[in-house]
C-alpha positions as CSV (number, residue, x, y, z in Angstrom):
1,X,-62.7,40.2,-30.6
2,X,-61.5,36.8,-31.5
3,X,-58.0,38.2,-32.6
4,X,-57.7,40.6,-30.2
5,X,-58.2,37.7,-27.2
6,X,-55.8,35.7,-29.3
7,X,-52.9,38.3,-29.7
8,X,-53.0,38.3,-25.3
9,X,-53.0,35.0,-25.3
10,X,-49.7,35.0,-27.7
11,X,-48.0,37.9,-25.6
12,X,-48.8,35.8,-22.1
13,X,-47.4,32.4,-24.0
14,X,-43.8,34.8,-25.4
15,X,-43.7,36.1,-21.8
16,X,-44.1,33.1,-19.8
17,X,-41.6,31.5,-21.9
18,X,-39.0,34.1,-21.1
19,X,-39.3,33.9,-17.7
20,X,-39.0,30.2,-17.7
21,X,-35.5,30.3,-19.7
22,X,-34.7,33.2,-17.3
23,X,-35.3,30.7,-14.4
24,X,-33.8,27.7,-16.4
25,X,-30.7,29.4,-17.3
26,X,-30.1,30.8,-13.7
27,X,-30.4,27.1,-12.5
28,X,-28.1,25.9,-15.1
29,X,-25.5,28.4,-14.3
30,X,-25.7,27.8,-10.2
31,X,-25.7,24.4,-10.9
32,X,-22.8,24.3,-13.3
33,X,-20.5,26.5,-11.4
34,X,-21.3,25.2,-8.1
35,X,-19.9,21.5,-9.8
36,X,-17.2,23.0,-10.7
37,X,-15.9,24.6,-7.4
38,X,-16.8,21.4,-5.5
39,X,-15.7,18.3,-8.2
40,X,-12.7,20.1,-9.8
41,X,-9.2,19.0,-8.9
42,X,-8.6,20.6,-5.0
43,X,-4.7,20.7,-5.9
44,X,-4.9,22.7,-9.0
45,X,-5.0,25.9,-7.8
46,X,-2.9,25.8,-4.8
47,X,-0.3,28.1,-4.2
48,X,2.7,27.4,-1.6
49,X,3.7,29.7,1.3
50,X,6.4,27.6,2.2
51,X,10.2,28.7,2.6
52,X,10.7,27.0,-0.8
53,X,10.3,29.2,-3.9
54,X,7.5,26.1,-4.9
55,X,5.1,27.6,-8.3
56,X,1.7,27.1,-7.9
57,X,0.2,24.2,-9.3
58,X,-1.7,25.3,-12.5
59,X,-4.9,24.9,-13.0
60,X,-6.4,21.6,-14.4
61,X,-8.8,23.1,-18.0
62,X,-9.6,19.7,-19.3
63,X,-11.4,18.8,-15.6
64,X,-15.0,20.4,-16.4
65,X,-17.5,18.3,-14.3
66,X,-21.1,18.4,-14.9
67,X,-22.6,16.4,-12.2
68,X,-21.2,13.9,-10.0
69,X,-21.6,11.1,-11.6
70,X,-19.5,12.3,-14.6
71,X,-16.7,13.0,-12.4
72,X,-13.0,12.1,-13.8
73,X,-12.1,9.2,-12.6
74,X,-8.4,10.2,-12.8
75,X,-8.8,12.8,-10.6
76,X,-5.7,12.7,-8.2
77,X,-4.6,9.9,-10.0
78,X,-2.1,11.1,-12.9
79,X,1.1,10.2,-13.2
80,X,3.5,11.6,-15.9
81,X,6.3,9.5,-17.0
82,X,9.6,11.3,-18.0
83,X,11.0,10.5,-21.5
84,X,14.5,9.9,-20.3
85,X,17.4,9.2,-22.8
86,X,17.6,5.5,-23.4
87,X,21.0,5.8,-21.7
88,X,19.4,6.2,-18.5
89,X,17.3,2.5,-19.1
90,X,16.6,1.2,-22.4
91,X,20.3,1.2,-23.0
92,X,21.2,-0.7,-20.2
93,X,19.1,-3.5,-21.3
94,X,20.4,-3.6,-24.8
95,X,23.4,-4.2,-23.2
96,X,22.6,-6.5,-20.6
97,X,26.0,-8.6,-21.0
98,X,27.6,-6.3,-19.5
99,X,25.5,-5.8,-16.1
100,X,26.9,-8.2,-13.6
101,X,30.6,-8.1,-14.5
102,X,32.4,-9.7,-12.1
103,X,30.4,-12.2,-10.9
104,X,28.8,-15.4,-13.1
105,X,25.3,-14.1,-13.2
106,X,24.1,-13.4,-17.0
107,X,21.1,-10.9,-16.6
108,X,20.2,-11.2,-20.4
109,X,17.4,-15.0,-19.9
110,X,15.6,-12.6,-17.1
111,X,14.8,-9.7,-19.2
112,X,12.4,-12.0,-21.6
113,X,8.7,-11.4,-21.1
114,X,8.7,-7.7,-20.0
115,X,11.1,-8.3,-17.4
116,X,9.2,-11.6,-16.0
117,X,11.9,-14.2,-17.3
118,X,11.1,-17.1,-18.7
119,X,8.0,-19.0,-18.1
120,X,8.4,-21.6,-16.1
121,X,7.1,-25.0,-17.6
122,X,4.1,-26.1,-15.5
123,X,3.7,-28.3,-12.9
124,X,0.2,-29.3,-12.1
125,X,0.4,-30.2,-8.7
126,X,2.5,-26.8,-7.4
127,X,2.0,-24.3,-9.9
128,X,-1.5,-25.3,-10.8
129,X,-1.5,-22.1,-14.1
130,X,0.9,-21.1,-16.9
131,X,1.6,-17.8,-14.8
132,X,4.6,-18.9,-13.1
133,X,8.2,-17.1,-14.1
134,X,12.0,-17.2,-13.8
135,X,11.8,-13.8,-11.9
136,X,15.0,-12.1,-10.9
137,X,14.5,-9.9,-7.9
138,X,17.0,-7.5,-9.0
139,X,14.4,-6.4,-12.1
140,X,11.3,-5.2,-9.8
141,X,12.3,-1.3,-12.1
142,X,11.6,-3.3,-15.3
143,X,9.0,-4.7,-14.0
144,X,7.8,-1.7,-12.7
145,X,8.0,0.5,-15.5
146,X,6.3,-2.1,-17.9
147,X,3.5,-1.7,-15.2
148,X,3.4,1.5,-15.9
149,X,3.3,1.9,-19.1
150,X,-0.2,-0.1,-19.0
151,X,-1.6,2.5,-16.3
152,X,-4.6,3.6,-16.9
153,X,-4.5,7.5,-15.5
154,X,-1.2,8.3,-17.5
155,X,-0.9,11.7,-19.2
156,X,0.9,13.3,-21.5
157,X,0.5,16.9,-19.9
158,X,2.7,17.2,-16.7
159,X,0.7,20.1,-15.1
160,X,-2.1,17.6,-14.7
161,X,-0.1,14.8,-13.1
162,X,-0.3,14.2,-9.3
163,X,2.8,12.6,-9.4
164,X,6.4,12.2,-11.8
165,X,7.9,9.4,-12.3
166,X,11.6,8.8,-13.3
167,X,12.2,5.6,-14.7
168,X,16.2,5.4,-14.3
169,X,17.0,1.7,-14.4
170,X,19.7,3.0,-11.1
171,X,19.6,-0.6,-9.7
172,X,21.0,-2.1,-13.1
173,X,23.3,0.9,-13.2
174,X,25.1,0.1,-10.5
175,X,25.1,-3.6,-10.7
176,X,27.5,-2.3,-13.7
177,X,30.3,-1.6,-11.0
178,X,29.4,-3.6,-7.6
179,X,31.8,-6.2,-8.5
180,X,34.3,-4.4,-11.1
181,X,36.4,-2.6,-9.4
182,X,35.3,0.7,-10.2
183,X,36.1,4.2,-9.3
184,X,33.3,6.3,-7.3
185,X,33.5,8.6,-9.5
186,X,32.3,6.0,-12.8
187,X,29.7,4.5,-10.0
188,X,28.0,8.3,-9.2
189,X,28.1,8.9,-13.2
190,X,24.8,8.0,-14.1
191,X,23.3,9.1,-11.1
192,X,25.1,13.1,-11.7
193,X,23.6,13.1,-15.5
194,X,20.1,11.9,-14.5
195,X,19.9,14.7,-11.7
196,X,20.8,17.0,-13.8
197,X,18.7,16.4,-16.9
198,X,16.0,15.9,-14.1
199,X,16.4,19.5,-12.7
200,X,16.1,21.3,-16.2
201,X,12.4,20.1,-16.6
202,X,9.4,22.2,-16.2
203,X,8.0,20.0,-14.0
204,X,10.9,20.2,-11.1
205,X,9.8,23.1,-10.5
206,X,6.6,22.9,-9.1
207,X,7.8,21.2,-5.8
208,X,11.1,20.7,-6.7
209,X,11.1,17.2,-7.1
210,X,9.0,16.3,-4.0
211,X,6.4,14.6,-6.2
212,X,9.3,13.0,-8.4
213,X,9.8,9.4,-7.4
214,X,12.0,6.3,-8.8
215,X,12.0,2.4,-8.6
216,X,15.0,0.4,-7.9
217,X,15.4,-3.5,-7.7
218,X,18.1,-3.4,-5.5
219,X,18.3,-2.5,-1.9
220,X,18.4,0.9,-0.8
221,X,21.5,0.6,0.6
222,X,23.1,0.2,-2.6
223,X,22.9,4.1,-3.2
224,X,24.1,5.4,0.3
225,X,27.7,5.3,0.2
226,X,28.5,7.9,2.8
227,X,32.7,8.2,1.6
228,X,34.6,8.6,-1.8
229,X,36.5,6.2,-0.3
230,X,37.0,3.5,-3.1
231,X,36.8,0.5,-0.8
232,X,32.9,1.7,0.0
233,X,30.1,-0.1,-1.1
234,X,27.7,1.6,-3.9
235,X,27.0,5.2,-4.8
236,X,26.0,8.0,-3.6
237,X,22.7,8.4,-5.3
238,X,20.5,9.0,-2.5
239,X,22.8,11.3,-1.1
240,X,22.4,14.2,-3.8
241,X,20.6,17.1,-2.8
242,X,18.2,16.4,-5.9
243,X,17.8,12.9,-5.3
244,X,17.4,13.9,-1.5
245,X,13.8,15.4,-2.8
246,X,12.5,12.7,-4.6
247,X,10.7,9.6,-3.3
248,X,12.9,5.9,-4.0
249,X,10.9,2.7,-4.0
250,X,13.0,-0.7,-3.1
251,X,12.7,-3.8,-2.2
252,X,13.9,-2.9,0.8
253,X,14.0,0.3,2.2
254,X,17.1,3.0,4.2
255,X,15.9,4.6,7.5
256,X,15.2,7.7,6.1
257,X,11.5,9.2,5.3
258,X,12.2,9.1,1.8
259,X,12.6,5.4,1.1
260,X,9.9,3.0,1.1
261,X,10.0,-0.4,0.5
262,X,7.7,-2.6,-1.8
263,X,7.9,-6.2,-1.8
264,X,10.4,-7.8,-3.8
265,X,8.9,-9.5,-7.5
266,X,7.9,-13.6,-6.7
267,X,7.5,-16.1,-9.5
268,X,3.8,-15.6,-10.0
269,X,2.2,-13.4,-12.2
270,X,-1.1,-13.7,-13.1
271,X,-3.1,-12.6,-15.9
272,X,-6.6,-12.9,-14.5
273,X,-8.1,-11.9,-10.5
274,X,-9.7,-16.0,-11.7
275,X,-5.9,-16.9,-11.6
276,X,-5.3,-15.4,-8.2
277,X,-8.5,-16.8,-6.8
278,X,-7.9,-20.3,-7.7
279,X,-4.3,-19.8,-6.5
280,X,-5.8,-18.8,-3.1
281,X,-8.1,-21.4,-3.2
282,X,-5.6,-24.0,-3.5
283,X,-3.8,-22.6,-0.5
284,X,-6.1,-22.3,2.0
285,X,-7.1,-26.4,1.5
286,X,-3.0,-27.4,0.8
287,X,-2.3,-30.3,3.1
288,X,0.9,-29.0,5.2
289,X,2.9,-31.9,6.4
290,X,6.1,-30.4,8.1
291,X,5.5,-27.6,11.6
292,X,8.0,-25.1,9.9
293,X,10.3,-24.8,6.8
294,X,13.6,-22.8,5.9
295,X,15.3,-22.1,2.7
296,X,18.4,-20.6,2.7
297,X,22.4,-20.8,3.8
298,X,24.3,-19.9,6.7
299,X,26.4,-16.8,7.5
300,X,29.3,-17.1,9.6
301,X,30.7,-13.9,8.1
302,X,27.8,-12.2,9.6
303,X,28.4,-11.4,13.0
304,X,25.7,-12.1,15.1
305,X,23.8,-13.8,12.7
306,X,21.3,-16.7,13.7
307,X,20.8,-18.7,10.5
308,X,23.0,-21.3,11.8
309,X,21.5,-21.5,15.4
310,X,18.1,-22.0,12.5
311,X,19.6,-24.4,10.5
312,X,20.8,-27.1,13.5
313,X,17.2,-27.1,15.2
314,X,15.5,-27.4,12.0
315,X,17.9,-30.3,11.6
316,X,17.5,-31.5,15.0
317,X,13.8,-31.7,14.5
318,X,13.8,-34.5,12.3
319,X,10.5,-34.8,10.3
320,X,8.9,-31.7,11.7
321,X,11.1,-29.1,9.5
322,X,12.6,-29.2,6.3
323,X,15.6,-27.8,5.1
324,X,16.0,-26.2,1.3
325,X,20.4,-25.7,1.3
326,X,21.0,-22.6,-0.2
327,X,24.5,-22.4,0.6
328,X,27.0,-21.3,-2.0
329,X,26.9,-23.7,-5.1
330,X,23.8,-25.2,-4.1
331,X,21.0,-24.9,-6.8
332,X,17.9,-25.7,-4.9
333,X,16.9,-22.3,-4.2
334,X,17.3,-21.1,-7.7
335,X,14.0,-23.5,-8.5
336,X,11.0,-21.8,-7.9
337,X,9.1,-25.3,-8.1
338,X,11.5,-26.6,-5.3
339,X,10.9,-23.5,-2.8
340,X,7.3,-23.8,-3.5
341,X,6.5,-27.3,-3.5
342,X,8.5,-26.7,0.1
343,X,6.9,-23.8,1.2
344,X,3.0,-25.4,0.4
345,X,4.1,-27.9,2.5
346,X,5.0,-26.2,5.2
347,X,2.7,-24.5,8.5
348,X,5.4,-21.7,9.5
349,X,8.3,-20.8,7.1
350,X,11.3,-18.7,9.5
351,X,12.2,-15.8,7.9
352,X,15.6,-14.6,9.4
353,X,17.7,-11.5,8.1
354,X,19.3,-12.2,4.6
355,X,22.6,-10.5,3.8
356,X,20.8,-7.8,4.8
357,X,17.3,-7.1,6.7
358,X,14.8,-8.6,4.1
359,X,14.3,-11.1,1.7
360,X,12.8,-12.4,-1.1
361,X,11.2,-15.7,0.8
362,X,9.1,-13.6,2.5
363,X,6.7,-13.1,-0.2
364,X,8.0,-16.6,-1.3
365,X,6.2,-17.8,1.6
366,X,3.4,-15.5,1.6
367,X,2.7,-17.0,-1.6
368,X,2.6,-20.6,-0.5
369,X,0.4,-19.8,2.2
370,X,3.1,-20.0,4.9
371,X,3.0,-18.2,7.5
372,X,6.2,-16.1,8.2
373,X,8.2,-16.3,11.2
374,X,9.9,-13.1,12.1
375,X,13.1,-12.8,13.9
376,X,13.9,-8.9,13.7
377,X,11.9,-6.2,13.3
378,X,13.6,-4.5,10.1
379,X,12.7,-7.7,8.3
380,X,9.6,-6.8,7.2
381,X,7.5,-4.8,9.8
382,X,9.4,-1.5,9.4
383,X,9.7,-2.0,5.8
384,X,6.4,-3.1,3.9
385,X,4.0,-0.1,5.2
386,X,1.9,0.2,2.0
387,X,1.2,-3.6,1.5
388,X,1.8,-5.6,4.9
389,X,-1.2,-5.0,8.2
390,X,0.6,-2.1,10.5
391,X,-0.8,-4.9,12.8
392,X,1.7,-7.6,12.4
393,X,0.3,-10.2,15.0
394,X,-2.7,-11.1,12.4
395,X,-0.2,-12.6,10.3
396,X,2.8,-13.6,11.4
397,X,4.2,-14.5,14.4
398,X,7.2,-12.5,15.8
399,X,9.9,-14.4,17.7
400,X,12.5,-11.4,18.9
401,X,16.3,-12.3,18.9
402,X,19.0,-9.6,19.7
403,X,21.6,-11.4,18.8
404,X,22.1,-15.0,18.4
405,X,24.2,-14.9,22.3
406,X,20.9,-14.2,23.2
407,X,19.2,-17.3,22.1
408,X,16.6,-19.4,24.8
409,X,14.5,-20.8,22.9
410,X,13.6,-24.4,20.9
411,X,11.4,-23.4,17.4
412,X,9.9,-26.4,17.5
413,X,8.2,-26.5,21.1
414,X,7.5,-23.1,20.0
415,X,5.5,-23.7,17.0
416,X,3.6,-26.5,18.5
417,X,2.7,-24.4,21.5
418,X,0.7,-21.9,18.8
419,X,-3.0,-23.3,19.3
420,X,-4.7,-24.8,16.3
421,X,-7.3,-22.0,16.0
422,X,-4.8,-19.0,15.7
423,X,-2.6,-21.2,13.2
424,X,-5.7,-21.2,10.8
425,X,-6.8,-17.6,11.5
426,X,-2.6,-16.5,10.8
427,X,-3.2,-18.8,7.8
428,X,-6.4,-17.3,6.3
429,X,-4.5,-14.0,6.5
430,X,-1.6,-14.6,4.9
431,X,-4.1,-16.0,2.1
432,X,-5.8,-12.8,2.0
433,X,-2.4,-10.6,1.4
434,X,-1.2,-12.8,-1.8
435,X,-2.5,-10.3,-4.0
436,X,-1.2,-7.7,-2.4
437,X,2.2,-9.0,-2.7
438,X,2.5,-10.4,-6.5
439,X,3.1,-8.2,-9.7
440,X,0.4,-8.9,-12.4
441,X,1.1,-9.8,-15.7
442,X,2.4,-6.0,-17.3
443,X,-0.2,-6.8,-20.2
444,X,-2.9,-7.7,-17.9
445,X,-5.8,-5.0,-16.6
446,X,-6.9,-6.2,-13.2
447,X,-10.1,-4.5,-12.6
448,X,-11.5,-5.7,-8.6
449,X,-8.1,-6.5,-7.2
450,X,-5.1,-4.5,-6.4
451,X,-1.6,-5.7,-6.8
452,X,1.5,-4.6,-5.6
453,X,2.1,-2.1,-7.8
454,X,-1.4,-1.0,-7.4
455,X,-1.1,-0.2,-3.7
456,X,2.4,1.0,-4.7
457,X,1.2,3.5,-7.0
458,X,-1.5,4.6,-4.2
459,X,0.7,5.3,-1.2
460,X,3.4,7.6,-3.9
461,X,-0.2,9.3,-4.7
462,X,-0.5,9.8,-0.8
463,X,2.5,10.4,0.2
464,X,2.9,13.5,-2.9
465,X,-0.8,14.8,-2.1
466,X,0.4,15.0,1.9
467,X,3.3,17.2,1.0
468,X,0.5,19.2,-1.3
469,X,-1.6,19.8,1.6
470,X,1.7,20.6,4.1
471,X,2.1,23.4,1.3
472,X,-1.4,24.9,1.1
473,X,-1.3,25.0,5.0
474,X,1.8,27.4,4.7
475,X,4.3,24.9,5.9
476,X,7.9,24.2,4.6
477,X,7.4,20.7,2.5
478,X,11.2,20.0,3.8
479,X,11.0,19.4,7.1
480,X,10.6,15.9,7.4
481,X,10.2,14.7,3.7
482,X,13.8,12.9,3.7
483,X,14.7,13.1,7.7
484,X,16.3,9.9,9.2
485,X,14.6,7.5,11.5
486,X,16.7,5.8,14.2
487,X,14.3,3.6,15.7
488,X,12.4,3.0,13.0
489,X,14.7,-1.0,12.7
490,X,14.3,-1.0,16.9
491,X,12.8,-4.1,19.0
492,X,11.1,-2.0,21.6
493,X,8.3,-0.8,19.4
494,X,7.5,-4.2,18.4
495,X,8.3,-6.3,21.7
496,X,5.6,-4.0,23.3
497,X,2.6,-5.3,20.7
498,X,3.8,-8.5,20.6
């Protein structure tokens, strides 16, 4: 009887246990594939109905999520970087001799330390770290693509990427002809061969280039030369049809949809978020002795240009302003200590067009804690979308001038007339954005703050995953992607909010 009640008792245990892995295993596999369908990579399986003959994007086998707390955190985040022939940018710095010919400039002392320069011997009271460089402006692609080789969300397997880049080195390039004499033909060279060994990848042809983009240090104008005339400036880069599809970063950007800029590289590069926070630090309790500040030169070549009207009432305002001379064979304004001991000095620094709309004393002042003075529009509120407030008025103050016929006013009863409480407020702003406008240390990891080429890297992530979705929705991706703004460099837009 005994074994008999023990046998049931056996066949109830082996029979409950297979319904429980019945039950188990069912949960498991709702529970697995319903992570899958909701976690794994929304692009990856997309397929385009779009005018375009664009492949669909494959699917992603390595994402295979669990749970959500083991999602990837590179989801939507790759980037693959092309292995270009060193021609293209390796080659152009072994041979850095020869990339300002024509002028005095020797690029070669700037390309030490990844690109940064040399390292600029400290001074306590200014540059309070050992972070502080001999940038040139011109090498924001070296710069860049050092960045980016220290990205954490890189892969080696293009169909995962969410976005290509090119590094082509086009400023350098060109900076081979600007001021040689060159044909158009030599200056498009480069430009022809890259295209084309661009075009032959795999990976154009999944949007055709639309989720390519590139990084130059020079200004976007640079590669729009509309003629073959030899007497026009540049190349014709960005006029290509494959260059038309792929996304340029500048330092200053073209008013067409497919140019952005980013801000130009500054002297400060720090290894640490402690670095940047004792930089801030130091700004916001700087004692400011002069109203308003301006480095630079004037430009009576420049029709319609205001820096001189700038310069005289900065001079005729005695101890309130203070001048830094950068006219031609003055050396003040190649110190970064001298701008900066300036610019920490200063309440308001005016930041008039350059030689062409932006400049590098923006983010110079930025920097310093200065709060910008805007004269035009195209200077930096049509330009720095990813990295400067859409709402300019927190930050800056915007003082609109046509054309330098049109000219009513006196800066300095303007400054003073700014009430003590806004200056503070615009100041504690500007404060806030140095991170966003500096370039880290290439070797460093900064893990709770986002640099320039942080935010950089997130609006080309955007900007690639908004032509994805303008594809899944049946729409042609070309309408729009590289369409020309008129009014984008207008006053109207801006004299309204202001």
């Amino acid at each position: 009887m005994t074994g008999k009640l023990c046998n049931q008792q056996l066949g109830c245990v082996i029979l409950l246990s297979f319904v429980l892995c019945l039950v188990l295993l069912c949960f498991d596999y709702s529970a697995l594939t319903g992570s899958i369908n909701n976690y794994a990579n929304p692009i990856s399986t997309q397929s385009s109905n779009s005018s375009d003959p664009i492949s669909p994007l494959p699917h992603n086998p390595l994402v295979f999520v669990f749970n959500k707390t083991d999602s990837d955190p590179c989801l939507g985040r790759y980037i693959y970087v092309h292995n270009l022939p060193s021609r293209f940018n390796e080659a152009l710095l072994q041979n850095c001799h020869l990339l300002t010919p024509g002028t005095e400039k020797n690029m070669c002392p700037y390309l030490s330390n990844l690109g940064l320069g040399p390292r600029i011997q400290n001074h306590e009271m200014v540059l309070l770290n050992d972070s502080w460089y001999l940038t040139n402006q011109f090498l924001l692609e070296v710069i860049f693509h050092n960045k980016m080789k220290n990205y954490k969300c890189l892969t080696n397997d293009s169909s995962l990427a969410s976005a290509i880049y090119v590094p082509f080195y086009a400023g350098l390039d060109i900076s081979r002809y600007l001021f040689a004499g060159a044909s158009t033909s030599l200056r498009d060279s480069s430009a022809i061969d890259l295209l084309k060994w661009v075009r032959e990848g795999e990976e154009w042809k999944k949007m055709w280039g639309r989720d390519h983009f590139f990084v130059v240090g020079r200004i976007s104008w640079d590669f729009r030369r509309q003629t073959d005339n030899e007497s026009d400036w540049g190349s014709k880069f960005r006029y290509l049809p494959e260059s038309n599809n792929m996304t340029m970063l500048s330092i200053e950007a073209s008013s067409w949809n497919n140019d952005f800029a980013i801000p130009y590289p500054t002297c400060f590069h720090p290894s640490s978020e402690g670095e940047i926070i004792q930089w801030q630090d130091k700004m916001r309790r700087q004692k400011r002795r002069y109203l308003f500040s301006f480095a630079g030169g004037p430009r009576p070549d420049l029709q319609g240009s205001i820096r001189g009207k700038i310069i005289d009432q900065c001079l005729a305002s005695g101890s309130l302003c203070k001048l830094i001379d950068c006219n031609y064979g003055a050396t003040n304004c190649n110190n970064p200590v001298n701008v900066m001991k300036v610019f920490q000095s200063s309440v308001f620094c005016l930041q008039p067009q350059g030689d062409s709309y932006t400049r590098r004393s923006i983010f110079d002042a930025i920097l310093a804690g200065c709060i910008p003075v805007f004269f035009h529009p195209g200077t930096a509120y049509a330009q720095y979308l990813w990295h400067l407030p859409r709402n300019y008025t927190t930050y800056s103050l915007y003082l609109p001038v046509r054309d330098v016929k049109d000219w009513k006013m006196m800066i300095n009863e303007t400054l003073l007339g700014v009430p003590e409480d806004r200056v503070l407020a615009l100041r504690e702003e500007v404060v806030k954005l140095i991170p966003r406008v500096i370039y880290a240390d290439p070797k460093s990891k900064l893990e709770s703050v986002e640099d320039a080429f942080d935010l950089a890297v997130k609006g080309i992530l955007e900007r690639t995953e908004g032509v994805r979705r303008i594809i899944r929705e049946g729409k042609d991706p070309a309408i729009g992607f590289a369409d020309g703004d008129d009014f984008k460099y207008t006053f109207s837009t801006y004299e309204e909010q202001s």
